[in-house]
C-alpha positions in Angstrom: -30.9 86.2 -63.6 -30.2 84.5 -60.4 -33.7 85.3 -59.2 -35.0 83.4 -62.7 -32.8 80.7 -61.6 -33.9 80.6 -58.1 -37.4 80.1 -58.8 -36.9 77.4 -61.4 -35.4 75.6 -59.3 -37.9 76.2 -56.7 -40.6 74.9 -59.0 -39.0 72.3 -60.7 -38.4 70.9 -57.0 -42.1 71.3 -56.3 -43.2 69.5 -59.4 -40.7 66.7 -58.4 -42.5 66.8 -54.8 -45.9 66.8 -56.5 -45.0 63.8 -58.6 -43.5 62.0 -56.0 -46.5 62.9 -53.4 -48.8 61.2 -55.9 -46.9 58.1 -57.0 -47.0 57.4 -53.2 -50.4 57.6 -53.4 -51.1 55.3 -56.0 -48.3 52.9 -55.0 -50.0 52.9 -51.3 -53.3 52.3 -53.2 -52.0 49.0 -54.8 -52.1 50.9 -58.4 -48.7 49.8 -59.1 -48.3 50.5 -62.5 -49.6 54.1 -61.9 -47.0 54.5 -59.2 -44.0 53.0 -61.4 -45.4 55.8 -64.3 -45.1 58.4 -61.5 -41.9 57.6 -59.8 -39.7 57.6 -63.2 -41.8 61.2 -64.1 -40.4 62.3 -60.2 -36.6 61.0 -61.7 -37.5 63.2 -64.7 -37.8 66.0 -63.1 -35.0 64.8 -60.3 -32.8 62.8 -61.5 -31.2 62.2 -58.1 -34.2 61.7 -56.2 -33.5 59.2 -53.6 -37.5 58.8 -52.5 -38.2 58.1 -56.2 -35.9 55.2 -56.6 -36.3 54.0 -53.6 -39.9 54.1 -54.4 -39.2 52.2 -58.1 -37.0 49.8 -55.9 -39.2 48.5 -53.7 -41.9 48.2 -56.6 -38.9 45.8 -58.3 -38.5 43.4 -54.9 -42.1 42.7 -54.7 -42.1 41.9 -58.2 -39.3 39.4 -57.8 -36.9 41.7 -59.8 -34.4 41.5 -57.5 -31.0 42.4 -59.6 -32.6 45.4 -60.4 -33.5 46.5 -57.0 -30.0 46.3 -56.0 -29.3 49.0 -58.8 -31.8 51.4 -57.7 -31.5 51.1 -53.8 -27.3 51.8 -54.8 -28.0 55.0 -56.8 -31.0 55.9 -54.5 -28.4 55.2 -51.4 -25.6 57.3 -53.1 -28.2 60.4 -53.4 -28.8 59.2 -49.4 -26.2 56.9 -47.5 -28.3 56.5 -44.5 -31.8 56.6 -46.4 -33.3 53.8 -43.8 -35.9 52.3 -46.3 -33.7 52.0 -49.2 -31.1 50.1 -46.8 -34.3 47.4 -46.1 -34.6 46.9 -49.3 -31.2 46.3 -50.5 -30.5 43.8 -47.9 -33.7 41.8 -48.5 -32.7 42.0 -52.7 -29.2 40.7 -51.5 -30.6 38.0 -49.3 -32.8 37.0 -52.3 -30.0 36.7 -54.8 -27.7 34.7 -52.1 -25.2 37.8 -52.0 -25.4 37.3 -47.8 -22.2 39.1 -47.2 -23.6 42.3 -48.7 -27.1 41.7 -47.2 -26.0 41.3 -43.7 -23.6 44.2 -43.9 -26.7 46.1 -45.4 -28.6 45.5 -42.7 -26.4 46.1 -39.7 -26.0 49.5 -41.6 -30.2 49.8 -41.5 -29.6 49.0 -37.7 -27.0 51.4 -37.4 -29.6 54.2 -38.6 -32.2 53.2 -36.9 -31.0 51.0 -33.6 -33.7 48.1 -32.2 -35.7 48.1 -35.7 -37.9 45.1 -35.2 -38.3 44.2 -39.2 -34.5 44.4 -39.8 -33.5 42.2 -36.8 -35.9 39.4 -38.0 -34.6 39.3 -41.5 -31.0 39.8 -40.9 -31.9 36.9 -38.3 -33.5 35.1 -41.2 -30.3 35.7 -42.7 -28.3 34.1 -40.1 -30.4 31.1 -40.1 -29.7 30.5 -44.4 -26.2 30.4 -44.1 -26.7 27.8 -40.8 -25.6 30.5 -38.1 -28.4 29.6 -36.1 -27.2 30.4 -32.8 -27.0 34.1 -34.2 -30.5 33.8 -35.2 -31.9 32.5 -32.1 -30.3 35.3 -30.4 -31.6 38.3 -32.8 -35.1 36.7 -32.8 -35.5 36.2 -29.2 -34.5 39.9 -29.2 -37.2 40.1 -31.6 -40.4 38.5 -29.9 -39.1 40.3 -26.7 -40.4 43.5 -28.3 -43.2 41.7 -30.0 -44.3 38.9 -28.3 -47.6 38.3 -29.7 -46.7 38.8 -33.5 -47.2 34.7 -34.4 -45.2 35.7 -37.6 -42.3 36.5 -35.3 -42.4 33.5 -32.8 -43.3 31.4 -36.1 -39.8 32.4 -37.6 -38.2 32.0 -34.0 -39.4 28.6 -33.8 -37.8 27.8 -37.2 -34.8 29.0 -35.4 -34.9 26.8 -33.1 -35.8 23.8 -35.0 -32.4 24.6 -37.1 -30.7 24.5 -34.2 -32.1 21.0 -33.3 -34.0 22.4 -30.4 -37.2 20.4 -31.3 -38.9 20.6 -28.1 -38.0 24.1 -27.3 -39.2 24.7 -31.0 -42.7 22.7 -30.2 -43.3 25.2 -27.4 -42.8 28.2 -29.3 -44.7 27.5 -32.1 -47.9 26.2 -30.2 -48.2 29.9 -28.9 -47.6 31.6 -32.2 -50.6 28.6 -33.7 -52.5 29.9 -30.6 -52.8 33.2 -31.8 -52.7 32.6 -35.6 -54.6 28.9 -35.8 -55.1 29.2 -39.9 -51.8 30.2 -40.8 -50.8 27.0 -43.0 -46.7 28.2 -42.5 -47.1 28.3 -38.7 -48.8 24.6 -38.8 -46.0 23.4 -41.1 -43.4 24.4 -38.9 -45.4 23.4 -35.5 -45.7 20.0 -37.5 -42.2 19.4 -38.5 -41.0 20.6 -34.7 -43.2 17.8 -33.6 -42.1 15.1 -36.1 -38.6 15.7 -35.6 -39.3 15.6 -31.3 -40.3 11.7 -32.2 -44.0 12.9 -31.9 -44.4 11.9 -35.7 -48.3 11.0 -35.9 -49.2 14.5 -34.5 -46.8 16.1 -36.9 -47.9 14.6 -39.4 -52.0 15.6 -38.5 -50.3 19.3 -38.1 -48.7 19.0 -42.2 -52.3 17.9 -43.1 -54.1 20.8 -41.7 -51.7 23.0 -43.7 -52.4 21.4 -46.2 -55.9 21.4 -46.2 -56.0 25.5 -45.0 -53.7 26.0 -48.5 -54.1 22.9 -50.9 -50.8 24.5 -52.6 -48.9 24.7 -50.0 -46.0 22.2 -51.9 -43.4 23.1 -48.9 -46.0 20.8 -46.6 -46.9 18.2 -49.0 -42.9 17.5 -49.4 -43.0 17.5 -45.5 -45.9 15.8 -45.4 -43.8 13.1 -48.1 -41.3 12.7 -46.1 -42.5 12.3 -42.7 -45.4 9.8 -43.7 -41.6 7.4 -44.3 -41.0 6.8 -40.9 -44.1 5.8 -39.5 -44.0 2.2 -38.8 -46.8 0.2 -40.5 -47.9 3.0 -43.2 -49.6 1.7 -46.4 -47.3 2.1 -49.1 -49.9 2.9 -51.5 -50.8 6.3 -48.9 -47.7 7.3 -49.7 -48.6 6.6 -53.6 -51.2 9.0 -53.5 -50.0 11.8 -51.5 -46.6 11.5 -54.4 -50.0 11.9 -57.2 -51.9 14.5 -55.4 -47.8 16.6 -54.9 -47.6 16.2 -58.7 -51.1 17.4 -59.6 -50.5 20.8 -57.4 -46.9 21.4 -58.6 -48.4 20.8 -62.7 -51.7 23.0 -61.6 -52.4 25.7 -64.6 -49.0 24.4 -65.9 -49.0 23.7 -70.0 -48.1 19.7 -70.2 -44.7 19.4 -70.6 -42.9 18.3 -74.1 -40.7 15.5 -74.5 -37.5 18.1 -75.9 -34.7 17.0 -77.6 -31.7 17.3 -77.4 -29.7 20.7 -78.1 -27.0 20.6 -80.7 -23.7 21.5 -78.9 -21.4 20.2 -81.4 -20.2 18.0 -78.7 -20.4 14.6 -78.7 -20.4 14.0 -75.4 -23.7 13.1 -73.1 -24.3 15.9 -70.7 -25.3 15.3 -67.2 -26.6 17.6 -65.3 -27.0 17.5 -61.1 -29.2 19.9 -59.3 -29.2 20.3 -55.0 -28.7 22.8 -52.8 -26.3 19.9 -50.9 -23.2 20.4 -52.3 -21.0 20.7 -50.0 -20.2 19.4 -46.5 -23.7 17.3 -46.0 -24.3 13.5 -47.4 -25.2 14.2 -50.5 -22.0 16.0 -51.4 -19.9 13.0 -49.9 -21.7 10.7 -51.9 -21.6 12.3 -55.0 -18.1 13.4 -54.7 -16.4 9.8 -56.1 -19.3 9.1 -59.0 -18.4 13.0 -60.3 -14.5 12.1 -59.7 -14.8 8.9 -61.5 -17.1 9.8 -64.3 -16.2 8.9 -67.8 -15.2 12.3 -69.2 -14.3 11.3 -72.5 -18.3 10.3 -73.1 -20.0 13.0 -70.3 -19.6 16.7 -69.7 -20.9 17.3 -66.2 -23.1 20.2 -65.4 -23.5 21.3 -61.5 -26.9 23.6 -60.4 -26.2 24.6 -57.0 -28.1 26.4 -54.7 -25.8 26.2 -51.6 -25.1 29.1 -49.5 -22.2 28.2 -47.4 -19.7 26.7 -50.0 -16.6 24.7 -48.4 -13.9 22.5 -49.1 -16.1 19.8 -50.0 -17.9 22.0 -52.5 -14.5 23.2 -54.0 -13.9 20.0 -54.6 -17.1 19.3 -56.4 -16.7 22.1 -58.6 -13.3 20.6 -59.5 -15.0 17.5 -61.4 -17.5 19.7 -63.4 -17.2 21.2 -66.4 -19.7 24.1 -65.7 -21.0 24.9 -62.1 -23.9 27.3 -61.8 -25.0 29.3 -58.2 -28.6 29.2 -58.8 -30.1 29.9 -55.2 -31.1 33.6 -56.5 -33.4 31.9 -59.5 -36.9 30.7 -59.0 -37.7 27.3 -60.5 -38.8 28.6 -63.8 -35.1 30.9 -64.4 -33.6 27.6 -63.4 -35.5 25.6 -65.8 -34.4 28.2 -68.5 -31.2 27.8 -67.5 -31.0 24.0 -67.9 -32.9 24.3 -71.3 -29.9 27.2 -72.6 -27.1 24.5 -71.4 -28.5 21.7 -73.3 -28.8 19.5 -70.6 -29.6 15.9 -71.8 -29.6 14.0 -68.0 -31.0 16.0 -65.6 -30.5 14.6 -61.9 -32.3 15.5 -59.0 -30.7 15.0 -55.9 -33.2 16.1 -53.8 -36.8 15.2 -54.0 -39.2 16.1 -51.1 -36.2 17.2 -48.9 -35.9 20.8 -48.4 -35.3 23.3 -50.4 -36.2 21.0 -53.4 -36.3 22.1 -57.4 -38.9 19.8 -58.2 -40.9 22.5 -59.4 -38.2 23.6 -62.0 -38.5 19.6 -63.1 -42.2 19.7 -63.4 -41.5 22.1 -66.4 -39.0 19.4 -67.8 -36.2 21.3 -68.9 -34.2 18.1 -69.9 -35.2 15.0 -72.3 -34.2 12.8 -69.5 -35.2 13.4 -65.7 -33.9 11.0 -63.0 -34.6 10.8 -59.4 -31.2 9.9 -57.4 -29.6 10.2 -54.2 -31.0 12.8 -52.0 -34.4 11.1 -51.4 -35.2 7.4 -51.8 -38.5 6.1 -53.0 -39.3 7.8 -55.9 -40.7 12.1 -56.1 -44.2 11.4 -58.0 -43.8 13.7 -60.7 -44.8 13.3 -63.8 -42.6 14.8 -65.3 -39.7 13.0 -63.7 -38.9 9.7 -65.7 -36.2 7.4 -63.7 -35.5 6.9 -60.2 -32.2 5.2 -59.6 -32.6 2.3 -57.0 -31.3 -1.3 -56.7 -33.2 -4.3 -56.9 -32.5 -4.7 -53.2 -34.1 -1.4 -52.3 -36.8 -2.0 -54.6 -37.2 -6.0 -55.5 -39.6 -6.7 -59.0 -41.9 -8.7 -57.1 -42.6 -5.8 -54.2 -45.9 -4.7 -53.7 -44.3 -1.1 -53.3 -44.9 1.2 -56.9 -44.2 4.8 -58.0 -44.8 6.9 -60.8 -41.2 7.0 -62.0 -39.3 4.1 -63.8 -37.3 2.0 -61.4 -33.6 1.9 -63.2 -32.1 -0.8 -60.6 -28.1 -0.4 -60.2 -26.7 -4.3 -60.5 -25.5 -3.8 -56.6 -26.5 -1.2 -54.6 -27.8 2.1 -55.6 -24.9 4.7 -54.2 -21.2 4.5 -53.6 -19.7 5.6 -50.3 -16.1 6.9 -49.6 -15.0 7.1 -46.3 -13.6 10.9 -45.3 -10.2 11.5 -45.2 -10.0 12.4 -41.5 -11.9 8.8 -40.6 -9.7 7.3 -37.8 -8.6 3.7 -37.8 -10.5 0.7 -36.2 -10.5 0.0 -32.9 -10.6 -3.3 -30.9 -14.5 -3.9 -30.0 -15.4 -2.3 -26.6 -16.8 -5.4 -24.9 -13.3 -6.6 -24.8 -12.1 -4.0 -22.5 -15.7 -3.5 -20.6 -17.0 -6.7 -19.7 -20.5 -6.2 -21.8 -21.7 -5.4 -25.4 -22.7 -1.7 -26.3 -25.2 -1.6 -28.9 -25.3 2.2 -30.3 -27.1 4.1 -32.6 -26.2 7.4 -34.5 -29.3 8.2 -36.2 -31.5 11.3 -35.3 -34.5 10.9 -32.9 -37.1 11.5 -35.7 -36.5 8.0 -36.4 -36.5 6.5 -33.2 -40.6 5.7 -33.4 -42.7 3.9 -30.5 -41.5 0.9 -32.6 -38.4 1.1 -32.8 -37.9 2.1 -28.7 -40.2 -1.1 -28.0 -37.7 -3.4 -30.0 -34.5 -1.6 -28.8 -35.8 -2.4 -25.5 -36.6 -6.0 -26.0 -32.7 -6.0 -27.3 -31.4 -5.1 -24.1 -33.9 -7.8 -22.0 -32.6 -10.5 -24.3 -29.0 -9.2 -23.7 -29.1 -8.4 -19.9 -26.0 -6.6 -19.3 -25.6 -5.1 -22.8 -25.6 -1.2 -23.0 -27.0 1.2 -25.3 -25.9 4.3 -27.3 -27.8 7.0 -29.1 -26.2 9.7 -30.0 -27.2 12.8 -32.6 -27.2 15.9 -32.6 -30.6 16.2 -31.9 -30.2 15.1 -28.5 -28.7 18.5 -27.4 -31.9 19.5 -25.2 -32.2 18.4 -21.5 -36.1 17.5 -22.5 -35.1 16.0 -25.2 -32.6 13.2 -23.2 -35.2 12.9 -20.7 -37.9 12.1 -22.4 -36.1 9.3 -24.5 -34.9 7.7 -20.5 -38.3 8.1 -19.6 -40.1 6.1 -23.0 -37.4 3.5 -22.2 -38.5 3.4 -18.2 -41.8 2.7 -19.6 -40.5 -0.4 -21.0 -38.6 -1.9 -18.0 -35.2 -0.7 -19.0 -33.1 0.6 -16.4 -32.2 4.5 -17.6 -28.6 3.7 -15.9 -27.9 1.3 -19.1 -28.9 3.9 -22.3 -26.4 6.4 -22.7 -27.5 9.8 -25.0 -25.0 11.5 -26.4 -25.2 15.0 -28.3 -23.6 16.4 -31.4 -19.9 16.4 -32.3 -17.5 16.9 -35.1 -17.2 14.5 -37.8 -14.2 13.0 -36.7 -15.1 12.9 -33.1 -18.2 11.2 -34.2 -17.0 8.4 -36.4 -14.5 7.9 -33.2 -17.0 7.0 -31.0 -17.7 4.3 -33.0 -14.9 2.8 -30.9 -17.5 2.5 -28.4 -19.9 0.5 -29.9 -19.9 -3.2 -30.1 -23.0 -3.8 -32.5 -25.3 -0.9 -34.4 -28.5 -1.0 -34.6 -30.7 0.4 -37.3 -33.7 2.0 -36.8 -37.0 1.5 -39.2 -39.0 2.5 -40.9 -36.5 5.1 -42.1 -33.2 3.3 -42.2 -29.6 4.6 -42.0 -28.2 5.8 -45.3 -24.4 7.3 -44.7 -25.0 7.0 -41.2 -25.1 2.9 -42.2 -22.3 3.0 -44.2 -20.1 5.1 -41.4 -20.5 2.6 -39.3 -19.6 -0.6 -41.4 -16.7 1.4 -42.0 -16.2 1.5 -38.7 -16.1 -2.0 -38.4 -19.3 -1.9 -36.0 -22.4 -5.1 -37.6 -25.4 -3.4 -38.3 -28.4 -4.3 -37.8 -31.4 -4.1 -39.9 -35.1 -4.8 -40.5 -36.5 -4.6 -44.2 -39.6 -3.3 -44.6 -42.1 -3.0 -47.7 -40.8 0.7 -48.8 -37.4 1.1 -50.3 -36.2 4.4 -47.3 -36.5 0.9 -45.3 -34.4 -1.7 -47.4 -31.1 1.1 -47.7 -29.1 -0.7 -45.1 -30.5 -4.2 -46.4 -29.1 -3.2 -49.2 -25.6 -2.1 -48.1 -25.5 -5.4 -46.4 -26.2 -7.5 -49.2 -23.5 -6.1 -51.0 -20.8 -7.1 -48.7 -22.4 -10.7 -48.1 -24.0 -10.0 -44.7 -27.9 -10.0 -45.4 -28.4 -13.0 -42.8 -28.1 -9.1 -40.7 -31.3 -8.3 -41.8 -34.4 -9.1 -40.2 -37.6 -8.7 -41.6 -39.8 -8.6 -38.7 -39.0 -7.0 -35.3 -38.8 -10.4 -33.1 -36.6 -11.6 -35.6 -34.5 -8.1 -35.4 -34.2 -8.4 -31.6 -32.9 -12.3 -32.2 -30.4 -10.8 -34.9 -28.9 -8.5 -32.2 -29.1 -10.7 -29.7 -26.9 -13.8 -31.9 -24.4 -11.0 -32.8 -24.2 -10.1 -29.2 -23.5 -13.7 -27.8 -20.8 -14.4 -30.8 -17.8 -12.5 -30.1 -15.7 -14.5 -32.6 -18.0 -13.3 -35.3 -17.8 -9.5 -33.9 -14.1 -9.8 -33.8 -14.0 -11.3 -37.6 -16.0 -8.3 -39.0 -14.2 -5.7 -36.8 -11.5 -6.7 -39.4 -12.9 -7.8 -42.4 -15.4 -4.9 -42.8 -13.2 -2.5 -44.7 -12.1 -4.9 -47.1 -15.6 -6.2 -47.7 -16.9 -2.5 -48.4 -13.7 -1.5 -50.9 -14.1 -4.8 -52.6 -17.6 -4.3 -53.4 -19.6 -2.0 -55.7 -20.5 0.0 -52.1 -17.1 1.4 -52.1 -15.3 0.6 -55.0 -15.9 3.9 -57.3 -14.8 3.1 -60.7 -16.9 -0.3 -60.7 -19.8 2.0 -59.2 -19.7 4.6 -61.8 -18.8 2.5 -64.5 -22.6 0.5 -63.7 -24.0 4.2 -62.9 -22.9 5.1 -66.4 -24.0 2.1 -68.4 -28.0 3.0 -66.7 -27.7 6.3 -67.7 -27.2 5.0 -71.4 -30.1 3.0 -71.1 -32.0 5.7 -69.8 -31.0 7.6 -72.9 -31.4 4.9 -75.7 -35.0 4.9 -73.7 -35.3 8.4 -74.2 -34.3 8.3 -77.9 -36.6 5.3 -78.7 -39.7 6.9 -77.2 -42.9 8.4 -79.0 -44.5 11.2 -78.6 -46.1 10.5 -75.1 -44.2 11.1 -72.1 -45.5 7.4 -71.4 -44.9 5.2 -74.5 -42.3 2.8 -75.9 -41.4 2.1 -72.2 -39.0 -0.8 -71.7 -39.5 -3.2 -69.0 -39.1 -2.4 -65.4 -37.0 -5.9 -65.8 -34.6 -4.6 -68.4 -34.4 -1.0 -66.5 
């Protein structure tokens, strides 16, 4: 009897082995179907084969199934605690569904097995780097391209690193080596071209994004780039712009059935629901800004949905999630589970608060999950998409007589188009500096990326036309030695003594809006103007000061000043810009008045009043829906006018 045994289990072990041997085979041989067969006939015959889920598992990652490779890789792992491959791919399922915690520990454990491994230092790195350690991932992927130093896949995620830690010129170098040895690798050119945009070296950047584009025509991660960087190049012809937006749209849409108009879901509720997509909720501008709309939203009438795809979730978030009604993690689900998500919760308003920034979900809006699709916030100047329908604006951003156009539908906010709220932690105003130093300090807060040839030309004609003024830049940007002394040097080219610019790196929030105690007079760079960074300094009590261009990204601080009754700020060519500055600078009594009067002006108006924000916001967004209800059966017809909108 225990001979009879023996063997059986002898053979049934070689059949398992045999089965196993050949699902290898075919799974090595790209016959992935075969494999799958073969692997669950290995489980059949060993139910606690370890190889065989592990082999099922990874078949499940590469087909996106990620929820159920966790499951295998944690029965596989329980047969085989320190199985090394079925450790890989749990932590790279993890990563994929945003459980980082769980990933990273997965990983370390992988590392643990097998010390050095090359594969699990670069993802665990690439883990690092999503949740914004990037420090930590600089560190594991230099450790990384010291073992493989000619791998341009490597260097190309190590100079992502490095560009996520604002070390754009350290970021340049590293990726020109990896595009050395890789020159058609459309990911390696996108990140090369974004290092270089966001150095101040925006025109080669920008040449970079296009020959991405061109090596992979779908490639919609560099056409958003490509978007957004063609904003802050002095002089570019809003209709370029135009068609980049169309040709974006006709690659996200390509082999995509056209959308229907939808309508509406019966909820038995009568309220409108709103729905508000990022991956910026939490501690970034978006998430300040849309903080007081969500607080002050008519809950009566609206039931407010929140699609979030943040990683690192902090007090600001919490406090997001507070004004919802439902708030949904969404980073694990691809565009089209999100847009099936959005469809199940009957979502009538859908917002996106992101357009060609990064990390966008226009891709789950191209598949228009909502009746109503609006463009707000996160992105100024409208996505392109077809399938979006509004873009919320003001008619200071975008005036009806402008030759500037877009594919959505303008709806123009009767003041401006966002609401700010000062932080808690912002400190109180401070006397102007020139009092106590003698001279005016002109400063600006913005990052380098928008600090063009232009711009450094007319920020230098500032300071001849106001001899002993001073200058302030500060971002955190600025944290490379290159980086500071290539800025002194541009402004050497122009005559300006590098004694009289000051360049000042990151901070904390607080310790950043209390530096504004140092500056006499802002001033805003173009084309790309401030946003937040424009309203922290009004708040401040510092004048900015603007030039308003053709696009809307270049009329935001226009705006902000129109609001509060100070458009004679805003220039609209730079010799006028420089004459602005150099008025403000000469009138002290004037400086003094707004150092003041500024707060009052902001909370007075709909720029930081709330309730009168929201309560316009809301009265659109009925529009937008009595639009939607009128319409026919094209995506296009029974259009009101851009007027009446």
């Amino acid at each position: 009897m225990t001979d009879n045994r023996t063997n059986s289990i002898r053979n049934t072990a070689a059949r398992a082995n045999e089965l196993l041997r050949a699902a290898r085979e075919d799974h090595s041989g790209g016959r992935f179907a075969l494999a799958e067969q073969g692997y669950h006939e290995a489980l059949q015959a060993d139910p606690l084969s370890a190889d065989a889920l592990n082999g099922l598992a990874a078949l499940a990652l590469v087909a996106g199934a990620y929820g159920r490779t966790v499951e295998l890789t944690r029965r596989a792992l329980c047969s085989d605690p320190v199985f090394f491959k079925a450790l890989c791919n749990l932590g790279g399922a993890c990563h994929a569904l945003g459980l980082i915690d769980e990933a990273r520990a997965v990983l370390q454990r992988a590392l643990a097995v097998v010390p050095g491994h090359i594969e699990s230092l670069n993802n665990l790195a690439l883990i690092e780097m999503s949740v914004g350690h990037t420090a930590k991932a600089v560190a594991l992927l230099k450790e990384v391209t010291a073992d493989g130093p000619d791998n341009p896949l490597f260097l190309k995620n190590l100079g992502a690193a490095y560009i996520a830690d604002n070390q754009y010129e350290t970021a340049v170098n590293i990726l020109r080596r990896a595009a050395h040895l890789a020159s058609s690798n459309p990911e390696i050119l996108n990140n090369l071209g974004m290092a270089l945009t966001m150095s101040g070296q925006t025109g080669n950047g920008i040449e970079l994004l296009r020959r991405a584009i061109a090596l992979n025509p779908g490639y919609l991660e560099a056409r958003s780039n490509l978007l957004f960087m063609l904003q802050h190049i002095w002089g570019v012809d809003p209709e370029n712009i135009f068609r980049e937006q169309a040709a974006y749209n006709s690659q996200v849409t390509r082999g995509m059935a056209r959308p229907a108009s939808r309508s509406p879901v019966p909820t038995g509720s009568c309220r409108l629901r709103l729905g508000y997509v990022s991956r910026d909720l939490g501690f970034h501008p978006v998430g300040h800004l849309l903080l007081p709309v969500l607080e002050a939203h008519d809950r009566e009438r609206l039931e407010i949905y929140c699609y979030s795809d943040r990683l690192i979730e902090d007090e600001l978030t919490a406090r997001l999630q507070a004004c919802t009604d439902v708030w949904r993690r969404t980073s694990s689900l691809d565009d089209e589970a999100l847009a099936e998500t959005v469809r199940a919760d009957g979502i009538d308003i859908l917002f996106d608060l992101g357009g060609h920034t990064a990390g966008n979900r226009l891709g789950a809006f191209a598949m228009r999950p909502a009746p109503v699709q609006i463009s707000w916030l996160g992105y100024v100047g409208g996505t392109g998409l077809e399938a979006m329908d509004f873009t919320v604006l003001d008619h200071m951003i975008a005036p009806t007589e402008g030759g500037w156009r877009t594919s959505e539908r303008v709806l123009r906010m009767p003041g401006t188009f966002l609401c700010y709220r000062p932080p808690d932690f912002a400190p109180p105003v401070e006397p102007p500096p020139s009092l106590r130093n003698g001279f005016v300090t002109f400063g600006s807060f913005n990052r380098p990326v928008k600090v063009g040839a232009e711009v450094l030309r007319t920020w230098s004609g500032i300071l001849r036309a106001v001899p002993d003024s001073r200058l302030v830049l500060k971002s955190a940007c600025y944290k490379e030695d290159k980086a500071r002394n290539k800025l002194l040097s541009a402004f050497s080219r122009h005559g300006i003594d590098p004694a009289r610019i000051e360049i000042r790196a990151g901070s904390s929030h607080t310790d950043m809006l209390r530096q504004y105690a140092d500056i006499d007079i802002a001033l805003d760079p173009f084309p790309f103007s401030g946003g937040i960074t424009s309203c922290e300094a009004l708040w401040m009590g510092v004048p900015v000061v603007t030039l308003a261009g053709a696009t809307p990204v270049s009329r935001m601080t226009f705006s902000f000043l129109t609001e509060i009754d100070l458009e004679e700020f805003a220039a609209t060519e730079p010799e006028s810009y420089i004459e602005v500055a150099r008025y403000l600078a000469q009138d002290q009594d004037v400086r003094l008045e707004l150092r003041e009067s500024l707060r009052e002006r902001m909370t007075k108006s709909h720029l930081g009043d709330a309730r009168a924000f929201t309560a316009a916001f809301e009265t659109l967004i009925a529009e937008a829906w009595q639009w939607s209800n009128r319409r026919g059966d094209g995506m296009k017809t029974g259009v009101p006018s851009r007027e009446r909108l």
